[in-house]
N, C-alpha and C positions, 0 to 999 in steps of 0.2 A: 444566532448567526451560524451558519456551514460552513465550516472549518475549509480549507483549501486542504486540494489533494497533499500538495506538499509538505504541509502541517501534521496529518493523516502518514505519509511517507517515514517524518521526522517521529513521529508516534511510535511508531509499528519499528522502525528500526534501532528505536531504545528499548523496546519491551522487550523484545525477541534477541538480542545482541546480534545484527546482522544489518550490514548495510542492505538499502533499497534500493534498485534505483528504477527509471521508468524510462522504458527504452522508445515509448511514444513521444514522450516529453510535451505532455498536455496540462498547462500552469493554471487552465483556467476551468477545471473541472475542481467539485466539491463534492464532499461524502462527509456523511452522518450513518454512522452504524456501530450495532455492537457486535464482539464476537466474543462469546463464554469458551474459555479451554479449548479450542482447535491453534491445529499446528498451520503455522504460519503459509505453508504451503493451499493449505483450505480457504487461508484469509485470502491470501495474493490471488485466487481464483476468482473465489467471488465478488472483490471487487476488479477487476480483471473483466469478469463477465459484465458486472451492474453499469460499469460506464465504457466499456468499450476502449481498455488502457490494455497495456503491457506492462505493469509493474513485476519485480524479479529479485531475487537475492543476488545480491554481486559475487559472483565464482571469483575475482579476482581481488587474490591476497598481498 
């Protein structure tokens, strides 16, 4: 099963200590992918680019 972007979101912003948030707010998009050692910034692109989202680190502390 394809994990939901949110899931994917919930993932990536425990790994990295940094809230995500998705400024599209697309709930029904799914990603299955791996990323080896890139900076988070690399990751947020590519999936960024793969499904045509706006995900982002939240600047606001």
């Amino acid at each position: 099963m394809i994990p939901p972007l949110e899931k994917v979101i919930g993932d990536l912003s425990e790994y990295y200590q940094v809230k995500i948030i998705d400024k599209a707010n697309n709930p029904n998009l799914k990603l299955t992918a791996m990323f080896n050692d890139l900076p988070l910034e690399d990751v947020l692109m590519a999936i960024n680019q793969t499904l045509d989202t706006r995900l982002a680190p939240d600047t606001h502390k």
